[in-house]
N, C-alpha and C positions, 0 to 999 in steps of 0.2 A: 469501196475499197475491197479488193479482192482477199478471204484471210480463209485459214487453217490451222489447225489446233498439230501438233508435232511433239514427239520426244527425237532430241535431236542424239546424233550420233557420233562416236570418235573419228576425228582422221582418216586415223589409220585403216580402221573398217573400210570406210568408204572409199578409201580410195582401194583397197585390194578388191573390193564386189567394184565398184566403178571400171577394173581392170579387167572381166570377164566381158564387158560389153565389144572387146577389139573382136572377140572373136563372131560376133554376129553382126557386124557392122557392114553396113552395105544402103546403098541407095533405098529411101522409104524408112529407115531406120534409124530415128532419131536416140541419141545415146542420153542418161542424165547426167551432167557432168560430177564431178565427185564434191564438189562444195555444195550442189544443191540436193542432194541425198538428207531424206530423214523418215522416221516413222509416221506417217499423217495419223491422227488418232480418229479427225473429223475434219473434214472438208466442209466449209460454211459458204463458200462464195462469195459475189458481191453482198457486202454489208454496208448499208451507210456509215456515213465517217459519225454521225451524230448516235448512231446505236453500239460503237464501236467501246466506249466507258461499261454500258451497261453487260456486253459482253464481257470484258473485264472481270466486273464486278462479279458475273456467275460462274466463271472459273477460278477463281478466289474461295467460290467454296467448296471445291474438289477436294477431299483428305485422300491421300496416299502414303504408303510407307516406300520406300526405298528400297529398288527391284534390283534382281537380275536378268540383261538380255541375250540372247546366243546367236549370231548370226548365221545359218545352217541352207545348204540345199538353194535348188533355183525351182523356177515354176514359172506358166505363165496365166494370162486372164484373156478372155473366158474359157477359152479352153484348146489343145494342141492343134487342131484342125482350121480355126481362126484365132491367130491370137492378135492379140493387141500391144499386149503391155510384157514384159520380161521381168522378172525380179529375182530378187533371195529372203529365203524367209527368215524370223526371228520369231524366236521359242522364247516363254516368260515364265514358266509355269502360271500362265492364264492372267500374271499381273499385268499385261499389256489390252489385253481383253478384258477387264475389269475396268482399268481407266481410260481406254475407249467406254464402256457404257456408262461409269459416270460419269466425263463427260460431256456425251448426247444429254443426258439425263438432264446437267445441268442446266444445260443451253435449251433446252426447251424446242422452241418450232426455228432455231437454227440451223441451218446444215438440212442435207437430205436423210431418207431414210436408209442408205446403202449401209448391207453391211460391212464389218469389220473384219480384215482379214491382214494380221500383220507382214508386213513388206517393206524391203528397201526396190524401189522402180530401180532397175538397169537402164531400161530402155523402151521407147513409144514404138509402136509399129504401126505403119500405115499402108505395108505391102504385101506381098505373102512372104512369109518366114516358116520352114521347116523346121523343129525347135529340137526334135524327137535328139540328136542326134548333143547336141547343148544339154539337153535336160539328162543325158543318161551320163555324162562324163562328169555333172557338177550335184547329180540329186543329192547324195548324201554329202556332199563338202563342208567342212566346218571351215568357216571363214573367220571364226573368234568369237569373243565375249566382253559385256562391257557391264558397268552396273549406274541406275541411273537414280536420280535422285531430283528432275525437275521435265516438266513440257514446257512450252513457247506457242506462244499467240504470234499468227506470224503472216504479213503483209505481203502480197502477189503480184508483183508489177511484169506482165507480161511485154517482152520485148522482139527484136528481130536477131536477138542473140541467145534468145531462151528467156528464162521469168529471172528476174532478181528480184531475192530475198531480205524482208527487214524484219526481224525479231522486233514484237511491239513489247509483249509481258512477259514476263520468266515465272513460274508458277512453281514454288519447292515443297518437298515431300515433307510431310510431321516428321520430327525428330530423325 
């Protein structure tokens, strides 16, 4: 089973950053639709379905308190001359970056070593894309604020209309 670790995000968020992908949209340039937007914390990949409990069980022991996120600015990966990927960023004051490393930390030899760079994807690119021109009109944008209070263990069925998504575990914040 394909799975990933997420703090998931409002609506409304997602679908006004989902709304900046009309303007780079073009052949080779696949969009993310705005239901499947959220924070990946950790990407774990194919996991057996029988390792799937004991994964569980190690995000069970994350402790968190109950953050605030901003969603702010665009940017892409790896970088403006080849990009790949399009997104907007979220600022936590570093709570989003703390619970990405705990939970790698937890999961042990789960997931790769990539690091952590928080983001909502806009969009996949598999063509050339000029971004300079997107990046200077959305850099500083405030797209909103949200406050969160859990992650999701979350199952990756990859199709011919994009992945659909099943929320396995809900994981809530101490107090």
């Amino acid at each position: 089973m394909r799975v990933f670790v997420a703090v998931p995000v409002p609506e409304a968020l997602r679908r006004k950053v989902s709304a900046l992908g009309q303007e780079i949209a073009a052949p080779g340039i696949s969009l993310v639709r705005h239901d499947n937007m959220h924070l990946t914390l950790r990407f774990l990949g194919e996991i057996p379905d029988s390792q799937i409990v004991d994964v569980k069980k190690q995000l069970g022991r994350v402790k968190f308190k109950r953050f605030s996120c901003r969603i702010r600015g665009v940017g892409v990966f790896p970088n403006e001359s080849f990009v790949r990927v399009v997104w907007a960023g979220c600022a936590s004051s570093g709570a989003l970056e703390a619970l990405a490393k705990d939970v790698a930390g937890a999961l042990g030899g789960y997931g790769g070593e990539e690091r952590f760079t928080a983001h909502l994807t806009i969009a996949r690119v598999k063509s050339r894309l000029d971004p300079r021109a997107f990046l200077e009109k959305h850099l500083d944008e405030e797209f909103g604020a949200f406050e969160t209070d859990e992650f999701h263990l979350v199952c990756s069925v990859l199709g011919p209309g994009g992945p659909q998504y099943t929320t396995l575990a809900v994981f809530k914040a101490d107090g």
